[in-house]
RODO-2510 file (C-alpha; in nm, 4 decimals, decimal comma):
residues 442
     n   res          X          Y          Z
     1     x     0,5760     1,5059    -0,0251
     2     x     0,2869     1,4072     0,2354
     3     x     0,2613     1,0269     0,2644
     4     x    -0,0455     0,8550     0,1639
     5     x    -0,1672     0,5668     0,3948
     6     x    -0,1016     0,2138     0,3685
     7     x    -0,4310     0,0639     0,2134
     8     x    -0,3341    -0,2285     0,3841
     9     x    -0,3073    -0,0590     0,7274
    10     x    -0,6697     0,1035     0,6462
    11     x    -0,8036    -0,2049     0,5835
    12     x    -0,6983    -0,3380     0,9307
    13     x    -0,8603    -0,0485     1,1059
    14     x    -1,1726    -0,0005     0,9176
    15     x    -1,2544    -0,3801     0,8288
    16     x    -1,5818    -0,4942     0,9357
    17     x    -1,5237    -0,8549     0,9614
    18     x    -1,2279    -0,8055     1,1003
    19     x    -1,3651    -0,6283     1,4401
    20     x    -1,6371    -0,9014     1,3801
    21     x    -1,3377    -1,2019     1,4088
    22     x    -1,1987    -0,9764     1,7049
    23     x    -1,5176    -0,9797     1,9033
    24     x    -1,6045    -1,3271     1,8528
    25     x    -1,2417    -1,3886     1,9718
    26     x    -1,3505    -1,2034     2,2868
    27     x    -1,7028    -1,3849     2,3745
    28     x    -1,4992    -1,7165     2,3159
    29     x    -1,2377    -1,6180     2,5884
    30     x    -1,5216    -1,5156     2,7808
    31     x    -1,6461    -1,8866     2,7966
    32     x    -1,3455    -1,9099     3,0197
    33     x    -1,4133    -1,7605     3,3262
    34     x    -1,8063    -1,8131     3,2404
    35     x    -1,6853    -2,1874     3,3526
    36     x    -1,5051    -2,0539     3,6327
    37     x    -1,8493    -1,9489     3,7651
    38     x    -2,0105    -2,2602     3,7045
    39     x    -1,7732    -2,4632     3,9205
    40     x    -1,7965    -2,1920     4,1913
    41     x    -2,1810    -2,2727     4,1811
    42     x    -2,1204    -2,6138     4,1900
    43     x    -1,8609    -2,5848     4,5190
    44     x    -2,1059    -2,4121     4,7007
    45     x    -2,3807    -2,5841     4,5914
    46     x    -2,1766    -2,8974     4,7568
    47     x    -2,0501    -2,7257     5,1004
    48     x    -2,4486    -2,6147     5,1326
    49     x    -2,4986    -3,0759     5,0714
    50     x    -2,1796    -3,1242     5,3110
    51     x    -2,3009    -2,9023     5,5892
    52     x    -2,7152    -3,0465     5,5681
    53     x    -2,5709    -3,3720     5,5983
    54     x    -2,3510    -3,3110     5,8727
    55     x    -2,6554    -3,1159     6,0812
    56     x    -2,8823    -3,3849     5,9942
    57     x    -2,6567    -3,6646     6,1049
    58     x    -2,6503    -3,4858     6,4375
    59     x    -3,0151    -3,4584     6,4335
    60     x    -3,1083    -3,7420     6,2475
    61     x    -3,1133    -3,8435     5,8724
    62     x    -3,3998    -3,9285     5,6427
    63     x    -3,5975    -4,1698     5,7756
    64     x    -3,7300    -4,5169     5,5864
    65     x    -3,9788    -4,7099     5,7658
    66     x    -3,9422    -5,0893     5,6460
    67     x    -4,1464    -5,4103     5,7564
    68     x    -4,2740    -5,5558     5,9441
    69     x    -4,0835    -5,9117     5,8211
    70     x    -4,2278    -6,2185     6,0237
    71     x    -3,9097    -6,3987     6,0288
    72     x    -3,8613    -6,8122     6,1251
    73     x    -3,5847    -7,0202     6,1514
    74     x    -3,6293    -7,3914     5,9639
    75     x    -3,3958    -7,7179     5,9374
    76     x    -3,3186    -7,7997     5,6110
    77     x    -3,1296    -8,1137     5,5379
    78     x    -2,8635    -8,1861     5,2415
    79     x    -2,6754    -8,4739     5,0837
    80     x    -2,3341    -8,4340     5,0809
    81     x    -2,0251    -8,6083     5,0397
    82     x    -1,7558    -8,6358     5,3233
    83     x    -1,3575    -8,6216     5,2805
    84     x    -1,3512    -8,9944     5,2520
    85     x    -1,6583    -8,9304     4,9081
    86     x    -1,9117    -9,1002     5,1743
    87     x    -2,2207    -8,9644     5,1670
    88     x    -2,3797    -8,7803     5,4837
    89     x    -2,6613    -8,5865     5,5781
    90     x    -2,6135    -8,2574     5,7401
    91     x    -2,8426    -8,0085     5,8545
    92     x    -2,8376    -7,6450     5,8209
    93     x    -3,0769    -7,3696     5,9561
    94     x    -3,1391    -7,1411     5,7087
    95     x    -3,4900    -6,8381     5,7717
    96     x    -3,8097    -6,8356     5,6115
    97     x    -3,9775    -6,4641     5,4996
    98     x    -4,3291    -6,4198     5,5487
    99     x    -4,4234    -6,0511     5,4834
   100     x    -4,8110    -5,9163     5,6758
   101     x    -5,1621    -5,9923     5,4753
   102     x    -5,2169    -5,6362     5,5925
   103     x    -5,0156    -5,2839     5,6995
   104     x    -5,1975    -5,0071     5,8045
   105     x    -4,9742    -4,6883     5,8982
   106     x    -5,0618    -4,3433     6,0092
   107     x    -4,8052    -4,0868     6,0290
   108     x    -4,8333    -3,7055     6,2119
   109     x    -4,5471    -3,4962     6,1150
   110     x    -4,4145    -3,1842     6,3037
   111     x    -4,1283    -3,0533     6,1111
   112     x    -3,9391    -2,7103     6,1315
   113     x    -3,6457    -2,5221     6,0002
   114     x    -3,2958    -2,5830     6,1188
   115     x    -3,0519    -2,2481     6,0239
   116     x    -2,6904    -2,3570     6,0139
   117     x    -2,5700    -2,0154     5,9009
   118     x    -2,7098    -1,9153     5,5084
   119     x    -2,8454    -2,2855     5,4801
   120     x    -3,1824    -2,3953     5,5797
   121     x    -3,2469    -2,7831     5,6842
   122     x    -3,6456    -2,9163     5,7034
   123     x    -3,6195    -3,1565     6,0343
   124     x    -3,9465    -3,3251     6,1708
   125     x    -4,0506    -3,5287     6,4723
   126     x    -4,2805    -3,7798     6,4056
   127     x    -4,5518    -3,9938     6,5609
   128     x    -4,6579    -4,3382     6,4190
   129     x    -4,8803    -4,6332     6,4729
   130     x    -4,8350    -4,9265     6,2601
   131     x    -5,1144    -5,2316     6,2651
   132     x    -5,1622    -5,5189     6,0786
   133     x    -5,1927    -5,8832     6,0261
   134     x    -4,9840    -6,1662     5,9445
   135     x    -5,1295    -6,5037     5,8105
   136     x    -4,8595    -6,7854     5,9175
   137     x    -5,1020    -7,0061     5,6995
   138     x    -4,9516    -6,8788     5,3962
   139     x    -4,6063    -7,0669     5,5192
   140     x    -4,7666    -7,4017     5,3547
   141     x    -4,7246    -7,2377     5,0598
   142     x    -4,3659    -7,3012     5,1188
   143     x    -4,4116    -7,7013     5,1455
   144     x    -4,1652    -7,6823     5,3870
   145     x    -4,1956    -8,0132     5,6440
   146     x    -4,4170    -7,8232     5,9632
   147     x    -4,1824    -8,0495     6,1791
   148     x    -3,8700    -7,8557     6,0544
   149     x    -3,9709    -7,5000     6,0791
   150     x    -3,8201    -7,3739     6,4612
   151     x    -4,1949    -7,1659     6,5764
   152     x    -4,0684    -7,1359     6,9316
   153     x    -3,7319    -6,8951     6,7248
   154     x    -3,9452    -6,6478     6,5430
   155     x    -3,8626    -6,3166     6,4894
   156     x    -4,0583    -6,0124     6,4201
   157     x    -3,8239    -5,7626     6,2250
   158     x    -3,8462    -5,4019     6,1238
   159     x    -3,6266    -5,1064     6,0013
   160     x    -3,5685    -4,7742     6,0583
   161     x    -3,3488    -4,4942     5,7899
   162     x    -3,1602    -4,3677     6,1069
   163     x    -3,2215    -4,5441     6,4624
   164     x    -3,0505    -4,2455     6,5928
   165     x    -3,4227    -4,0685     6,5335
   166     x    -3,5424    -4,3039     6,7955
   167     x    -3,6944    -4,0895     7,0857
   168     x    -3,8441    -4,3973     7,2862
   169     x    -3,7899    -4,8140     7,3187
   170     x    -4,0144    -4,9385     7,0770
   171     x    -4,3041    -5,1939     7,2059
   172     x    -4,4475    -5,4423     6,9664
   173     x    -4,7955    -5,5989     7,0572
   174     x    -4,8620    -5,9368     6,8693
   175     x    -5,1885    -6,1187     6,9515
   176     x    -5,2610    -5,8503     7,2531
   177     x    -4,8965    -5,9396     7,4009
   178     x    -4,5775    -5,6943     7,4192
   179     x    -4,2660    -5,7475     7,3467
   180     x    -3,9386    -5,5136     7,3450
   181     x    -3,7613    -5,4099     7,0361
   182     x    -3,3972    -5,4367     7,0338
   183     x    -3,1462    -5,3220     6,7825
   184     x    -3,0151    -5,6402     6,5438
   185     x    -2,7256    -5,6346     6,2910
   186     x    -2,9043    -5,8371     5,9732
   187     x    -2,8720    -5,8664     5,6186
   188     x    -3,2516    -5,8116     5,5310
   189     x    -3,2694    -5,5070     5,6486
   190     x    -3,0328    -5,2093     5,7468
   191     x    -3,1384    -5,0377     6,0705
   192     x    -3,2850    -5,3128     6,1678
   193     x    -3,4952    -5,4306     6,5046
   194     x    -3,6905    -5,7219     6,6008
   195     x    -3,8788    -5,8929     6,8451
   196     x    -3,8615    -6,2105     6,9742
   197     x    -4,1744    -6,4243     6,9159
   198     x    -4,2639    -6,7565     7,0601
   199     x    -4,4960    -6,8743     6,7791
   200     x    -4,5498    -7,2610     6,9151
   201     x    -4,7591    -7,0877     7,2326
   202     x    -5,0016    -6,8512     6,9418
   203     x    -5,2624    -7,0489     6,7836
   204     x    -5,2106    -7,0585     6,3993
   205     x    -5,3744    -6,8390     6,1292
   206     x    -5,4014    -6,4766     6,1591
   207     x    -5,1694    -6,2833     6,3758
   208     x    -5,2501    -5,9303     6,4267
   209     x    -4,9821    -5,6919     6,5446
   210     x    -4,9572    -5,3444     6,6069
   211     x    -4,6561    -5,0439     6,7211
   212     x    -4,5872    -4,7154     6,7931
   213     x    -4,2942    -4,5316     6,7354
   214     x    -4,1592    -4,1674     6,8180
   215     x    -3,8694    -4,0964     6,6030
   216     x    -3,6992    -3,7372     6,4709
   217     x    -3,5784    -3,7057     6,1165
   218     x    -3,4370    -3,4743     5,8467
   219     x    -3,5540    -3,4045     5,4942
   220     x    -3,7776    -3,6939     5,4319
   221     x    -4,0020    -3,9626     5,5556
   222     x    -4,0461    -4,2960     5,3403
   223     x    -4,2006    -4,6086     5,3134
   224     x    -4,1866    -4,9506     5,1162
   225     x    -4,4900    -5,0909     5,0549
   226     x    -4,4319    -5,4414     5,2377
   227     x    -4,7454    -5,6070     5,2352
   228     x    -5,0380    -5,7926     5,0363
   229     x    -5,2059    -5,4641     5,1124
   230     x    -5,1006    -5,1796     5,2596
   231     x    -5,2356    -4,8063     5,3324
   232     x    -5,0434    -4,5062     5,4451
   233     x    -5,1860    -4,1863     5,5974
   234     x    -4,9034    -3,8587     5,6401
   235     x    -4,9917    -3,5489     5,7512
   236     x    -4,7650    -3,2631     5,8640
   237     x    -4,6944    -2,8650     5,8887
   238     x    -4,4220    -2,8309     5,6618
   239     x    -4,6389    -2,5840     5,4083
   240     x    -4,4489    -2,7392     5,0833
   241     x    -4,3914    -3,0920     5,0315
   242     x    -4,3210    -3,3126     4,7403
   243     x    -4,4475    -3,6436     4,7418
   244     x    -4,2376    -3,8810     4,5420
   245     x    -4,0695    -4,2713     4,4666
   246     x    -4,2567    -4,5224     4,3271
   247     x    -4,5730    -4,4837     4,3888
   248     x    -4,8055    -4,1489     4,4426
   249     x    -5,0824    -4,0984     4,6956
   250     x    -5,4374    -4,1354     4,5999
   251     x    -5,5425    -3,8839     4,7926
   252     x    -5,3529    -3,5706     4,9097
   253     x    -5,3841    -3,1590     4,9995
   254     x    -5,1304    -2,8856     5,0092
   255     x    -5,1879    -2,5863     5,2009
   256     x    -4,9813    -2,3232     5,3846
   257     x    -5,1262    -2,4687     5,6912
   258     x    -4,9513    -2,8194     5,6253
   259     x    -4,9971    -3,1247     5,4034
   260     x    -5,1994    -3,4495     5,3974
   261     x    -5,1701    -3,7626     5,1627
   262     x    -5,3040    -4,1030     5,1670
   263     x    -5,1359    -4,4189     4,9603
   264     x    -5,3371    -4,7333     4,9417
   265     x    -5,1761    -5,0463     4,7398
   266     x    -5,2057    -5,4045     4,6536
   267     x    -4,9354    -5,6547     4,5865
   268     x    -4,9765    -5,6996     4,2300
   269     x    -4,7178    -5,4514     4,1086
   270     x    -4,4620    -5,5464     4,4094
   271     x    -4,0930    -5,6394     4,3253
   272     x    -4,0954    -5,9460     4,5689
   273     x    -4,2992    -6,2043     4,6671
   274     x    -4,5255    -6,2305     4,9564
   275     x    -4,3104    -6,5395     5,1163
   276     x    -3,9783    -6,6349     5,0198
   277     x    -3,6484    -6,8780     5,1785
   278     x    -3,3130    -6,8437     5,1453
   279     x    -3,2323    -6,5163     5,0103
   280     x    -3,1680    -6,3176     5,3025
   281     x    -3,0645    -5,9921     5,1480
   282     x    -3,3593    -5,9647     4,8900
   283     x    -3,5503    -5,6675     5,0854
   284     x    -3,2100    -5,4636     5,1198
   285     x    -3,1507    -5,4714     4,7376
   286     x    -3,4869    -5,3658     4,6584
   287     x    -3,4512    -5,0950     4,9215
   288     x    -3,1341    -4,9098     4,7332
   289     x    -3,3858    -4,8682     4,4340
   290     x    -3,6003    -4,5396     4,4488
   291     x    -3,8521    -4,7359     4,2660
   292     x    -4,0019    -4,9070     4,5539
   293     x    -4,0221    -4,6261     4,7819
   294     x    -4,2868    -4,3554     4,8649
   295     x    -4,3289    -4,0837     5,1092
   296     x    -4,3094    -3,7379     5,1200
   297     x    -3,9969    -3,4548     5,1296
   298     x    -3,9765    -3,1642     5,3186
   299     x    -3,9184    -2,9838     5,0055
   300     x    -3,7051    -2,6770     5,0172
   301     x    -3,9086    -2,4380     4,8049
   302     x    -3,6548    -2,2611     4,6129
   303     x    -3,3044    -2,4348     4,5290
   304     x    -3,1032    -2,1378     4,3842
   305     x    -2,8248    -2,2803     4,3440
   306     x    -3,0005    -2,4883     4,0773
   307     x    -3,1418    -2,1328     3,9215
   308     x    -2,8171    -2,0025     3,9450
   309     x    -2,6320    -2,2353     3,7876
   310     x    -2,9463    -2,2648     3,5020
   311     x    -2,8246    -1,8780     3,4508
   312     x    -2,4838    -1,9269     3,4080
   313     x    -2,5319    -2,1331     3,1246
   314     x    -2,7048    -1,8657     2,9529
   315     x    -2,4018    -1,6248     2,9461
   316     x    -2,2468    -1,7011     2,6625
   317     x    -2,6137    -1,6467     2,4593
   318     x    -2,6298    -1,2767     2,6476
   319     x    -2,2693    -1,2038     2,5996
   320     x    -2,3153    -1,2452     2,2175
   321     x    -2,6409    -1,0891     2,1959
   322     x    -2,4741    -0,8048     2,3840
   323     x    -2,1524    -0,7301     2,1587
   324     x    -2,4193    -0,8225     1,8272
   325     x    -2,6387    -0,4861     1,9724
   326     x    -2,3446    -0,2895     2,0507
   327     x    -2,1613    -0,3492     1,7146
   328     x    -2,4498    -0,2746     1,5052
   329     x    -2,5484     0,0366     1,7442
   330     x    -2,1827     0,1300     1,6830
   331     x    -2,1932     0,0951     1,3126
   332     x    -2,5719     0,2571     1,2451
   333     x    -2,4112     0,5558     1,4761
   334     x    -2,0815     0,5546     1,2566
   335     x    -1,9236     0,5877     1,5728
   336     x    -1,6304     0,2632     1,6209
   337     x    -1,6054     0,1043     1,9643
   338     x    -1,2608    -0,0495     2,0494
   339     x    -1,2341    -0,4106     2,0832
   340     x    -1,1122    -0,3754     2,4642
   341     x    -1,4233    -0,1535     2,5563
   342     x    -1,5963    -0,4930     2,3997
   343     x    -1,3793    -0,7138     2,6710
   344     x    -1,4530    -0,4572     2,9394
   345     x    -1,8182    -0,5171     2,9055
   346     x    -1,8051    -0,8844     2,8710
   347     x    -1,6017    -0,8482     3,1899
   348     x    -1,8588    -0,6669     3,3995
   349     x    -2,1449    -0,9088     3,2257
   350     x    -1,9075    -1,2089     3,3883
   351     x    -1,9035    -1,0392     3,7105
   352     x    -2,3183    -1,0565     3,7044
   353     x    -2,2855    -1,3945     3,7576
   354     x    -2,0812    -1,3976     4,0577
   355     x    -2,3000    -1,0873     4,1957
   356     x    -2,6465    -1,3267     4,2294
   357     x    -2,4464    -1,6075     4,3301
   358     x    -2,3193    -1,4130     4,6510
   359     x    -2,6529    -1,2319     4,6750
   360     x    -2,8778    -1,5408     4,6272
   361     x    -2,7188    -1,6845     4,9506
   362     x    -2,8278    -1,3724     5,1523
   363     x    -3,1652    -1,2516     5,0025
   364     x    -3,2461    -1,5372     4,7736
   365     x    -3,2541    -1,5564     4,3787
   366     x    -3,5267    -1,3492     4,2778
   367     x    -3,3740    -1,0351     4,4865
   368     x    -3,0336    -1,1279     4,3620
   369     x    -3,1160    -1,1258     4,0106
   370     x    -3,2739    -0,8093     3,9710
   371     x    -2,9640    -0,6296     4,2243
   372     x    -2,7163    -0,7802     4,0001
   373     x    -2,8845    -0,7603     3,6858
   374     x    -3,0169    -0,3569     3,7859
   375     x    -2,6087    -0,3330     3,8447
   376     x    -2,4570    -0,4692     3,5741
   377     x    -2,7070    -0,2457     3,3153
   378     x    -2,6112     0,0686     3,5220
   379     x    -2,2668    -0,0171     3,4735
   380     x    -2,2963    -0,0800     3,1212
   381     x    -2,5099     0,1682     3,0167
   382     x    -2,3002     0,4353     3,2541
   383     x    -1,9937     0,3445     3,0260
   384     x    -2,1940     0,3064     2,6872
   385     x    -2,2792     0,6829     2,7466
   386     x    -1,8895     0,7601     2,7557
   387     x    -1,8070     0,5865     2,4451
   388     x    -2,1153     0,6611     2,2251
   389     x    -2,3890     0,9242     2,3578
   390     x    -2,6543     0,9424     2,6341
   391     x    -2,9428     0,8857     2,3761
   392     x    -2,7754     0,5519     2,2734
   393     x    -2,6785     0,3946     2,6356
   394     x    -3,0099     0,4784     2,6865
   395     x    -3,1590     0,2271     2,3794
   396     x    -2,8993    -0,0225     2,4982
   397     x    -2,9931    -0,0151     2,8891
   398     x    -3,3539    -0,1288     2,6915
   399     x    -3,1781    -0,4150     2,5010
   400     x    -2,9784    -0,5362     2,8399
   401     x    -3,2640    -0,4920     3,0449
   402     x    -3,4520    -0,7044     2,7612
   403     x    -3,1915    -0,9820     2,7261
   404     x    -3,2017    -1,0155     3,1436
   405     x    -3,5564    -1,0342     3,1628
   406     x    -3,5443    -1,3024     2,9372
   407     x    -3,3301    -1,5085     3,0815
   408     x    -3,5324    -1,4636     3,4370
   409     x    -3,8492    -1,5249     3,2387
   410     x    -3,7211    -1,8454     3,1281
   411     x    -3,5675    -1,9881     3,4194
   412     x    -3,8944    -1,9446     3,6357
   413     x    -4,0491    -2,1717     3,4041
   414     x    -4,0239    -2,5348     3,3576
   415     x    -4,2440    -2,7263     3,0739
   416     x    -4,2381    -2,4252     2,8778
   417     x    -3,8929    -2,2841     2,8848
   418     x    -3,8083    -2,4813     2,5876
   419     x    -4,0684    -2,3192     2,3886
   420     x    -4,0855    -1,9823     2,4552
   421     x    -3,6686    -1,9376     2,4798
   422     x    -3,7139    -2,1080     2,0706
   423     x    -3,9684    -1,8552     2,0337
   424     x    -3,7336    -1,5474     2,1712
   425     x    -3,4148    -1,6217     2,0152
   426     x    -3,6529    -1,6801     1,6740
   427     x    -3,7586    -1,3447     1,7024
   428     x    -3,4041    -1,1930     1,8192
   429     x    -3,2499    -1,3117     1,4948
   430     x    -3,4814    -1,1372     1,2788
   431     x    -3,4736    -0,8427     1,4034
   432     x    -3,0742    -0,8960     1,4034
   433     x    -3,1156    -0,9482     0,9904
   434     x    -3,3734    -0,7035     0,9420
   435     x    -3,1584    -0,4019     1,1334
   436     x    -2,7876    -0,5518     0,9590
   437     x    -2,9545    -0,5170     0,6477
   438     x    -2,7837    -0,2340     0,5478
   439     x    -2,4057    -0,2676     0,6526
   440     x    -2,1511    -0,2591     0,3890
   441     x    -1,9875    -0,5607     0,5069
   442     x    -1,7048    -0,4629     0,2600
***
């Protein structure tokens, strides 16, 4: 007596939904080391931060340019009450803040490329004059009593991002006479130096100023715009820059040959006032917040860790897409795949992802994508052939090399990525219903 098959044990084998729930079960565990990618991105993506910012703290760091601050030293008297509840009158010296009627800076930048192994680093040296005016009529403003206010203890106070960058002593000329910079610990402003001005010997009103500095810097050069009016002129080699903070220049060129831009700005949308007492931190809090600053980057062209990692989060969409073409190539063909040959390929479609990470550090993303992506489809389509035939690896080399190209198309574009990856995927399920059509799902 032959034995006739379980129809339960047929029904495990030959159910459709079943391998369906299988494969799904697969592309889930896939997620898995899909994540494991992500935070491999990520590490590297943060040793390539660690190691710019130790090479530019040995060359020097982003550079802010801050002030001039005209700063002077006043009397101001208070009531108080003694130990015994007498009361006295003591004195305390506390600054005044007058910020220039007018700052005029011109900036020529020289930058190059620093190579710390894979990583490249956009350094610059710089040369800039600074000019302007202060108006030490506007202190009345203050009604502050003249015969308290310490002229002969005035300050003249600027910042730098990184005094490190300094390549010679700073000289400050106010009313056609010099004075040397030196380096001052103050709450105003970070990085900061001053000059020591005598204002009782200067005749009141207008006090014009002027300074040159030499500095080196890394990555970017910035400003805050710290007067009634001022105007900023950059121009450099480095072939592509991003201007950015708060405020964009009116006037600006990018070419291969270099960059120029030109900012020119009034007070009127300015976070602080043009005079101020007491609050001698106010330009320091301001200067944490982007939103007052301006300048220019020495852009890095191409971040690919940032494309990479944009990929990566695509692999779960290509691994499905992948094991939805293979199963219904599989069933149209009548010819079953096993669920591990599924895992296998998900496998080698993980290992894509850590192919154009490694490559993208050598020959960059665009070279890494197609080497990986030219791999992974030989690979695929190579084993396809053994489990199916030549004619159908063939049809699903298209499909792979369709679903990659994709996935590059979108991640070179920015505004409209959103709209054409809807548009894809729109057009991906439809076909996916019109070619399942036909499946007995029973």
């Amino acid at each position: 007596m032959i034995d006739q098959p379980h129809p339960t044990g047929n029904w495990l084998r030959e159910s459709v939904l079943l391998k369906l729930l299988l494969i799904m079960v697969i592309a889930l565990l896939l997620l898995i080391p899909s994540s494991w990618i992500q935070e491999l991105v990520r590490e590297r993506s943060d040793r390539q931060e660690q190691i710019v910012n130790e090479d530019t703290d040995k060359w020097s760091g982003r550079q802010l340019i801050q002030g001039p601050v005209l700063v002077i030293p006043y009397k101001k008297a208070v009531r108080e009450k003694d130990s015994t509840g007498k009361e006295v009158i003591k004195e305390y010296t506390q600054n005044l803040y007058l910020l220039s009627d007018d700052l005029n800076i011109s900036a020529n930048v020289k930058s190059d490329t620093l190579k710390r192994g894979i990583y490249d680093i956009g350094v610059y040296d710089a040369l800039l004059s600074l000019n302007g005016r202060f108006n030490t009529a506007n202190i009345a403003r203050l009604q502050i009593d003249n015969s308290l206010i310490q002229y002969q203890k005035a300050r003249l106070l600027f910042s730098l991002g990184d005094l490190k960058g300094l390549k010679a002593d700073p000289t400050i000329r106010v009313q056609n006479r010099s004075y040397t910079a030196s380096s001052v610990t103050d709450g105003l402003l970070t990085g900061g130096l001053q000059a020591e001005i005598d204002l009782s010997t200067l005749p009141p009103g207008d006090l014009p100023f002027s300074l040159n500095l030499q500095l080196k810097g890394s990555q970017s050069l910035r400003f805050i715009h710290a007067a009634k009016t001022t105007q900023v002129e950059v121009k450099g080699n480095w072939p592509s820059p991003k201007f950015d903070g708060r405020y964009l220049p009116n006037e600006r060129s990018i070419s291969k040959a270099g960059f120029y831009g030109k900012w020119r700005m009034l007070n009127y949308n300015r976070p602080f006032p043009q005079q101020w007492v007491g609050n001698d931190t106010l330009l320091n809090s301001f200067k944490r917040n982007n939103n007052v600053l301006f300048g220019v980057q020495l852009h890095i062209q191409v971040d690919d860790y940032q494309k990479t990692m944009r990929t990566s989060k695509y692999a779960i969409l290509i691994i499905a897409l992948t094991f939805v073409s293979l199963f219904l190539t599989e069933v149209i063909q009548k010819k079953p795949v096993h669920v591990f040959n599924y895992a296998l390929i998900g496998a080698a479609m993980i290992v894509f992802y850590s192919l154009l990470l490694s490559f993208s550090e050598q020959v960059g993303y665009n070279w890494a994508y197609l080497i990986a992506a030219v791999a992974t489809i030989a690979l695929i389509a190579w084993f396809t052939a053994s489990l199916l035939n030549s004619k159908a690896a063939a049809l699903f080399a298209v499909i792979l090399s369709v679903f990659y190209g994709f996935v590059f198309v979108i991640i070179q574009l920015e505004e409209l990525s959103l709209l054409v990856g809807s548009i894809a995927l729109f057009v991906v399920i439809a076909a996916l219903m019109y070619f399942s059509r036909k499946i007995n799902w029973n």
